[in-house]
C-alpha positions as CSV (number, residue, x, y, z in Angstrom):
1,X,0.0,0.0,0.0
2,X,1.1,3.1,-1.0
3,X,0.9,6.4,1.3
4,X,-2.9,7.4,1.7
5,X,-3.9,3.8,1.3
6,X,-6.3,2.3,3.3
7,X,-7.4,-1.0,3.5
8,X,-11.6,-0.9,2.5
9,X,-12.4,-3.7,5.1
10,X,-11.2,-1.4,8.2
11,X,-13.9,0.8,7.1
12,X,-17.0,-1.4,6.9
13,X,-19.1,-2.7,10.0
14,X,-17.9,0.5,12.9
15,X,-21.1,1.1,13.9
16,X,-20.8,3.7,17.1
17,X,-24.1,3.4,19.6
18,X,-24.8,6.9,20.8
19,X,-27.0,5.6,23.6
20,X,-23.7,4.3,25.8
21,X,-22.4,6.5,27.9
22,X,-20.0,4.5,29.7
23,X,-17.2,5.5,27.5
24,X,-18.4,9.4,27.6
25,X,-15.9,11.8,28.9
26,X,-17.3,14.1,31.0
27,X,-16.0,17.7,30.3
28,X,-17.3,19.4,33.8
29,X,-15.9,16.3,36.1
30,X,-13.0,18.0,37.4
31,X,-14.7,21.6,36.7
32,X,-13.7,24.0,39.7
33,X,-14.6,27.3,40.8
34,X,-12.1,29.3,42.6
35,X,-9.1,31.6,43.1
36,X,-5.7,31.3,43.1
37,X,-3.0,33.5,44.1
38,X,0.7,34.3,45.0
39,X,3.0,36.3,46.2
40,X,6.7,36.8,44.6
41,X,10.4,39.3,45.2
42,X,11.2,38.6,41.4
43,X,9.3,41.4,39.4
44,X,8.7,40.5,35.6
45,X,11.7,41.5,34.2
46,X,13.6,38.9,36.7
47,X,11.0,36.1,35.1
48,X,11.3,37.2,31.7
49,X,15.2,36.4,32.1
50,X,14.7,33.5,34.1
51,X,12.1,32.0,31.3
52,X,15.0,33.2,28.6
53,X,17.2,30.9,30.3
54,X,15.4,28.3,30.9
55,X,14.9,28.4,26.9
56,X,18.5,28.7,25.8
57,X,19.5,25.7,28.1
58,X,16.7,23.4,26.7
59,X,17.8,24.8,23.2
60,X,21.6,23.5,24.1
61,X,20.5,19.4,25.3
C-alpha cells in the first residue's frame, strides 16, 4: 500500500451506539470554581530572564 492507502475492510461494519455513555468523557468532572494566588520578590523583568534561560538551556540538550 502506498501512502494514503487504506485497507476498505477497516472501514465497513464501525457502527458507534450513541446511547452508551460508559465511554463518555465528562468535560465538567473536574470543573472547579475558585481563586488562586501568590506572592513573589522577582518582578517581571527577573522572570522574563529567568524563562529566557530556561529556553536557551533546553535549546543546548
Amino acid at each position: 500500500m502506498g501512502f494514503g492507502s487504506y485497507d476498505e475492510s477497516e472501514q465497513q461494519n464501525q457502527d458507534v451506539s450513541a446511547d452508551d455513555d460508559s465511554e463518555g468523557v465528562s468535560v465538567h468532572e473536574n470543573q472547579h470554581e475558585g481563586e488562586i494566588t501568590f506572592e513573589t520578590d522577582a518582578d517581571t523583568d527577573d522572570l522574563v530572564d529567568q524563562l529566557a534561560e530556561i529556553k536557551d538551556g533546553a535549546d543546548e540538550e
